[in-house]
N, C-alpha and C positions, 0 to 999 in steps of 0.2 A: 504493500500500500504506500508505495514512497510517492505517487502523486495524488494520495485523498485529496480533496478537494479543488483540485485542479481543473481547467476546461480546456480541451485539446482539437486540435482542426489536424485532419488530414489527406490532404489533396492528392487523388489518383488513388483512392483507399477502393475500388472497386473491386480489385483482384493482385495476386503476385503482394509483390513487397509492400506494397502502399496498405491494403487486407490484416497481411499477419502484424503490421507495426500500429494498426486502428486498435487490433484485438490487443498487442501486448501494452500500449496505453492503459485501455481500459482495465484489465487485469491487473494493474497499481493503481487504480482507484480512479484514474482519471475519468469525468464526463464527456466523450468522445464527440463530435461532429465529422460528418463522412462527406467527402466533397469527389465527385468523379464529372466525367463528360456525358453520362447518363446519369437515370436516376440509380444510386447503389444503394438497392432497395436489398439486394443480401445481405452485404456485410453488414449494413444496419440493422437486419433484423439478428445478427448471431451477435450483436452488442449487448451484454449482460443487460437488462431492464433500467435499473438504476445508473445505468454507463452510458445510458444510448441519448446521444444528442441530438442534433438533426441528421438530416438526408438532405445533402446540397448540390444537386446538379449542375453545374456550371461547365461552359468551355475557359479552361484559364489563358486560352490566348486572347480572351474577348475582356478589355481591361471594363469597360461597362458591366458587366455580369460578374466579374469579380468584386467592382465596388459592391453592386448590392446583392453578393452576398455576404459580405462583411458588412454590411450594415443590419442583419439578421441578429448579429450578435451580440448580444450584452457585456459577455467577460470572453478573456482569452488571456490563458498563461503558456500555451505551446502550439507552433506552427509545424507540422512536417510539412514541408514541401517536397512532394514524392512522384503528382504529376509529370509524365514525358513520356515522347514520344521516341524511337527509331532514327526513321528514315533514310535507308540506304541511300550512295550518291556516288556515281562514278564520275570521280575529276575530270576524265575527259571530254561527259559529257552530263554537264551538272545539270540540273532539275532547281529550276530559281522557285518555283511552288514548293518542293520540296524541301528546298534549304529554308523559307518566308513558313514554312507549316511547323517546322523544328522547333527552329529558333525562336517562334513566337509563342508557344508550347513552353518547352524548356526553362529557356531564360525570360524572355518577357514575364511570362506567368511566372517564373520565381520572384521576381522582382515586386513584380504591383500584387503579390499577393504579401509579401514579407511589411510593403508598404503600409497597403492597410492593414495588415496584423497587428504594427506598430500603433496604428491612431486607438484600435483598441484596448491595446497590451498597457500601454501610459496610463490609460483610466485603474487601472489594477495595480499602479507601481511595478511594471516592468514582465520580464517574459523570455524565454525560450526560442528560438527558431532555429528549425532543423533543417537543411539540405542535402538532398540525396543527392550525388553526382556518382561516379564509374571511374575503374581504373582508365578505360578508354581515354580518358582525357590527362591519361600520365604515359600510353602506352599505347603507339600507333595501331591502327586496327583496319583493312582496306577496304572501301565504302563504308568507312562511317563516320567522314569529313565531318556532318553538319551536327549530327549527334554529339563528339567529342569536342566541337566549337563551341556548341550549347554549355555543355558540364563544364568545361574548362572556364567558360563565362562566369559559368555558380560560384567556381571554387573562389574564383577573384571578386565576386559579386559577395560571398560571405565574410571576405574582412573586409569591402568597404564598409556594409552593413554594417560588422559588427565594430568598428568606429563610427560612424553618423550612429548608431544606437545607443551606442553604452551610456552618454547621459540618460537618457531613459531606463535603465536598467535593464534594458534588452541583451538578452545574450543570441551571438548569432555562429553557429557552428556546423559544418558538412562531415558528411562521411561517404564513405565511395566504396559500396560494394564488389566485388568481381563475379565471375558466374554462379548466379545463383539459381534452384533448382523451380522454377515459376511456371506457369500458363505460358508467359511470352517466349522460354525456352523454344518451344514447336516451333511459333513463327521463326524464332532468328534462324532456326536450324535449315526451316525450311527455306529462307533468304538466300542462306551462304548454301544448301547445295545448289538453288539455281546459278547465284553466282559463278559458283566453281565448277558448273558442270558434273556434280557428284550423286552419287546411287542414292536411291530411298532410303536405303538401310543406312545410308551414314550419320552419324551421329557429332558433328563438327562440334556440337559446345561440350558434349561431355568429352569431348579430345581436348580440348581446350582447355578446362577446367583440370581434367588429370596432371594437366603440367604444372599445376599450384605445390607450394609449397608440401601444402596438406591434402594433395594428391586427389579432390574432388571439388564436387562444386559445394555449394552452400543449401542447408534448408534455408529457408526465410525467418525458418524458427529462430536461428543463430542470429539474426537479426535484431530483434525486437531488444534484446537485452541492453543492447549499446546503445540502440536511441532512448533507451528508458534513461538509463545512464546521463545523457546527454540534452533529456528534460526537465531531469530533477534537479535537486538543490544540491545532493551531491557534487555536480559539475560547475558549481556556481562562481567558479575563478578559473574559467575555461571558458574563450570565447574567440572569436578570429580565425578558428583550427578546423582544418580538414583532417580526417583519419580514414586510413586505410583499412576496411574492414575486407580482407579480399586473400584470404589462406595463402600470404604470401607471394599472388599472381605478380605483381609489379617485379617484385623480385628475380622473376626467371629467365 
């Protein structure tokens, strides 16, 4: 229960990583808010009773629809920013929708959502925010230019934050998972065999992931515990910092 009383937002909580970090919220007490680009009428309904906030439909590249959903909100002590998107891109023959669908996803929506989490978080004396970024944006990856422009953006976008915030007692801090075991696994898998011209049967991210340190990919589960970490008060002279949650993938 190290966030009893706390009220928490988390964007792309639909499925995969954004899903099990709503649920491990809630699970330390936190009152959860579910925000995806539909309505995430499941993971809201597996929010314990007393946990369960809203159900916030939003597209967060649409800065309109982000304000008012934030204006929904009466309190907020933690942001995960966990919305994003993909979208492959081959350099030689780049996709300007593709790179403007990313970008505006990713970072834009990290940005004016971290914004007004801020004009909230003040009324509360201060607050949390979390960012999800990827080793991809420490560790070249082929077509996935706009993806790893995007996160690379976060990482540098969480310590300006977390300087224009800290008079507010905002804390502002990323972490970058590496392969982890999700829904969106199929699609990437199925990306890179088009890309590569490779069999049904191949399996690209679990090849991927076996070159980690810790020789697999990630549950989601292994997740939750570090942004718990990273909400609470325990982390509370921690802020400007991205961390590598990623079984030593950068490494190899």
């Amino acid at each position: 229960m190290r966030l009893d009383g706390k009220v928490a937002l988390v964007t792309g909580a639909a499925s995969g990583i954004g899903r099990v970090l709503a649920l491990g919220l809630a699970a330390e007490g936190a009152l959860v808010h579910v925000n995806d680009l539909e309505e995430p009428a499941e993971v809201h309904a597996a929010l314990p009773d007393e946990r369960r906030g809203l159900s916030l439909p939003c597209d967060v590249s649409d800065v309109a629809g982000i304000q008012a959903m934030f204006a929904r909100l009466d309190r907020l002590d933690v942001l995960v920013n966990c919305a994003g998107i993909v979208g492959w891109t081959d350099v030689r023959e780049p996709s300007e929708e593709t790179w403007n669908r990313v970008l505006d996803t990713n970072l834009k929506g990290t940005f004016f959502c971290s914004v007004e989490a801020a004009k909230v978080m003040r009324s509360s004396g201060g607050g949390s925010i979390v960012n999800v970024s990827t080793v991809v944006a420490a560790r070249g990856m082929r077509n996935m230019t706009p993806y790893a422009a995007s996160k690379g953006g976060i990482n540098a976008l969480t310590i300006q934050l977390a300087v224009e915030l800290a008079p507010d007692g905002i804390r502002v801090n990323a972490f970058a998972p590496g392969v982890v075991d999700t829904p969106m696994w199929i699609g990437l898998n199925e990306d890179i065999r088009a890309i590569h011209d490779q069999p049904a049967e191949a399996d690209p991210m679990r090849d991927f992931a076996t070159g980690t340190l810790i020789g697999r990919p990630a549950s989601p589960d292994e997740l939750a515990p570090f942004l718990v970490y990273l909400a609470s008060p325990e982390s509370d002279y921690m802020t400007g910092q991205m961390y590598m949650v990623d079984g030593g993938q950068v490494l190899v």
